[in-house]
N, C-alpha and C positions, 0 to 999 in steps of 0.2 A: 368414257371420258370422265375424267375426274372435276369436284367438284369448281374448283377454283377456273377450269378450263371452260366451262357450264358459265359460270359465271360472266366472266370476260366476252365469250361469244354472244352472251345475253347483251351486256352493255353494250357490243359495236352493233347487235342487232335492232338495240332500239336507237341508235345514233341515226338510222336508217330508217325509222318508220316515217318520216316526212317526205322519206325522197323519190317523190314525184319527180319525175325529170322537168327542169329550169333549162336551162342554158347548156347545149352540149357539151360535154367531158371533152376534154383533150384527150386524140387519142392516143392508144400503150405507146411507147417509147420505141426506138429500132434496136436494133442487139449495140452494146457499148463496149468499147473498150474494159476488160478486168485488168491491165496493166499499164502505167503511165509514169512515162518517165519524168519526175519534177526538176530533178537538179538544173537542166538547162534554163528554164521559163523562170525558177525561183530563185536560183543561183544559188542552190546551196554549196558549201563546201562538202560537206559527205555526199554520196549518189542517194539520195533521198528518192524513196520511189511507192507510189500507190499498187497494191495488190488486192486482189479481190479471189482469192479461190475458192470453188464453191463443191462440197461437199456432192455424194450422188443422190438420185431423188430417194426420198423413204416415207414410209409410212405416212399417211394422214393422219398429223396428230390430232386435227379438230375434228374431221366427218368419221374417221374411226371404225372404218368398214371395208372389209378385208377388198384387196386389191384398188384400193385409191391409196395415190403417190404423191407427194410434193415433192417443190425442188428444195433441194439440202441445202445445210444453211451454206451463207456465206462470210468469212472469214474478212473483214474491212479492215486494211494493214494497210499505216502508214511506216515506211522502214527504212532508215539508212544502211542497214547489214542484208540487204535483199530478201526479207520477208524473217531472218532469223531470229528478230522480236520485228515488236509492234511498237510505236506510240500509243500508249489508252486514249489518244484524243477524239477516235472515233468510236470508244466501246459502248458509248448509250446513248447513239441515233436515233433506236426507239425505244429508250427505255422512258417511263411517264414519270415523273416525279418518284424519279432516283427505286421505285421498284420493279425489279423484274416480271413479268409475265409472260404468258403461252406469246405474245404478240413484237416482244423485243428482242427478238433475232432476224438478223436478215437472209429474206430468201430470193429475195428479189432485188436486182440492180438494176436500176431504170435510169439513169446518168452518172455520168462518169465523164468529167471533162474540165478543163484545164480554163477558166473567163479572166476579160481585163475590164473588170467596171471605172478604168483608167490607165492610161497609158503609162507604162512599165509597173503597174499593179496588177500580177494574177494574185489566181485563187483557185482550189481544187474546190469544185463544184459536184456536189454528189447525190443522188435520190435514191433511197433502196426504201424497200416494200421488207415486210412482214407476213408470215403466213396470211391464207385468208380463208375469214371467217366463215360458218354456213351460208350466210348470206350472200356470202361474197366480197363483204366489205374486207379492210385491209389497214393498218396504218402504214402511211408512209411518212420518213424522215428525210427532211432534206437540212444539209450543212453545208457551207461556205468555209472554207480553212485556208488561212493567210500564213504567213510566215516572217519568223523573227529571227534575222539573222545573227543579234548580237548572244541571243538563249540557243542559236538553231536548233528551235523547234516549231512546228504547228501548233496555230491554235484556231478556236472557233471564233471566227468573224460574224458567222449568222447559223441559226436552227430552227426548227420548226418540226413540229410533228402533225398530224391532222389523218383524219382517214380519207375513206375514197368513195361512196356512195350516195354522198351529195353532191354531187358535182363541187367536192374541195378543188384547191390547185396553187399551188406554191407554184411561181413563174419567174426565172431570172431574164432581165430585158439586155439584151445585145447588143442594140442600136438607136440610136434614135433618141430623142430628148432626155427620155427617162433610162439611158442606156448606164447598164452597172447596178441598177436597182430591182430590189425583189419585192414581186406582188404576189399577195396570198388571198383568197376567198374561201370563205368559210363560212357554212352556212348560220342564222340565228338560230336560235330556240324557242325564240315568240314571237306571234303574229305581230304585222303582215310578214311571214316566212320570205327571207330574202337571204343576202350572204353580207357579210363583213368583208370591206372588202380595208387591208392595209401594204401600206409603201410604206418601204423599208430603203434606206439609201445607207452608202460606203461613209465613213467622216475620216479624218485624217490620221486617226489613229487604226482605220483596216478594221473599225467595228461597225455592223452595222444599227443605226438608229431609227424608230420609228418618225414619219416624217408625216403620215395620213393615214386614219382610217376614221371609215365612217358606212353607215348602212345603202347597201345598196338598192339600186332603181328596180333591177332583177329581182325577180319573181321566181319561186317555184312553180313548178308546169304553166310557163308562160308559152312556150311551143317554140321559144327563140333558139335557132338551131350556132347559135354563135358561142363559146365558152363567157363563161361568167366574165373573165379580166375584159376580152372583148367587149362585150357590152356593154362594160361601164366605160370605154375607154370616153368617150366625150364627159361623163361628169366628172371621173378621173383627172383629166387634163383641165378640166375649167376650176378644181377646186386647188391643180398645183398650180394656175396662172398660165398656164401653159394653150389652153385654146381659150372662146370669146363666141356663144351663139352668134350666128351670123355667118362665122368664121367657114370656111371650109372643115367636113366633117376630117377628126383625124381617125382613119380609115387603118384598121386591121388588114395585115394579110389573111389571104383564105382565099375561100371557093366564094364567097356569095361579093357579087360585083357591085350590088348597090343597095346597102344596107343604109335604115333611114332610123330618124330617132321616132322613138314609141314611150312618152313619158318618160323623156331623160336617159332614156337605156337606144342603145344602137339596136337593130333589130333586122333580124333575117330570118326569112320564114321558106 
């Protein structure tokens, strides 16, 4: 493994020395769609359409030890001419402040999906992963791409990058008050270890803007078997005006039927 590669897998490894497990992970994604047809939903005049083709597995280029395989990259094409170019709007989902590394190719697609964080406003909605590291960690990028019909092009609406071993989680909401809005947790880096958690809303111009963040109630290895966004959802809601203690709790879907508060954090054990 070369050095720069040494490197890298050093830094996502120590990104990972705190992470105790906190609040359960959301679990892997189901298999998604690698092809979407947008002209219908965005109205474009050319057949505008999402492709995703993804190369065969090779080599492990991080564990480097003969017969370990990844899956090949993937190929993120936005295209009016069916894949016969690209738009570059998605060519650096994971790239970190504009430089390349072993971690800014995608190997992994984890969404793929077409949201309306308002009615007759979609948006190509996308997650893909990065090789992953010894550890296991991984970055993932997620982007929101809206569309401009007087340019007819894509652009980016929202991004985020983050890894995956501390229970991170970029989360687009689909219903419900907060519905059209993206929540991200991420953990601190100084005691008391918890996560950052921010709300990200649509504004009239199809960009998204920050609207909240602030440190969360959640704890590293608190044993709370709920995802981070979950658990903050009551302080969440009280700090957008949206719930009121007292209030009936606003209750995540899931498995655990009666999750109570534990110092400001929802909690299911």
């Amino acid at each position: 493994m070369g050095a720069r590669k040494l490197l890298v897998a050093a830094a996502m490894a120590l990104a990972a020395t705190v992470g105790l497990a906190a609040s359960a992970a959301a679990p892997e994604a189901p298999a998604v769609a690698r092809t979407i047809d947008l002209a219908k939903a965005f109205n474009t005049r050319p057949p505008w359409t999402f492709l995703s083709p993804q190369a065969p597995d090779i080599p492990d280029p991080i564990f480097d030890e003969p017969g370990e395989t990844a899956p090949g990259k993937i190929r993120l094409c936005i295209s009016k001419n069916r894949g016969r170019t690209c738009s570059p709007v998605l060519d650096d989902v994971l790239t970190v402040q504009g430089e390349p590394d072993s971690f800014s190719e995608a190997h992994y697609l984890n969404d793929a999906r077409i949201v309306y964080p308002a009615a007759g406003t979609p948006l190509l909605l996308l997650q893909v992963g990065s090789l992953k590291a010894m550890n296991g960690d991984q970055r993932i990028g997620t982007v929101a791409l809206a569309y401009d019909r007087a340019k007819d092009a894509f652009f980016v609406a929202y991004e985020r990058r983050t890894n995956r071993n501390n229970n991170q989680e970029v989360r687009y909401i689909a219903a419900g008050p907060l519905r059209g809005a993206i929540i991200s947790a991420e953990p601190t880096d100084n005691a008391p270890f918890g996560f950052w958690v921010t709300v990200n809303r649509i504004g009239a111009d199809q960009h998204y803007a920050e609207v909240l963040r602030y440190r969360s109630a959640t704890r590293y290895g608190d044993g709370n078997r709920l995802a981070v966004i979950d658990s903050e959802r009551p302080e969440l809601y009280r700090r957008l005006g949206l719930w009121r203690p007292g209030s009936p709790l606003p209750l995540p879907a899931g498995p655990c039927p009666k999750p109570h508060l534990v110092r400001g954090a929802l909690w299911c054990q």
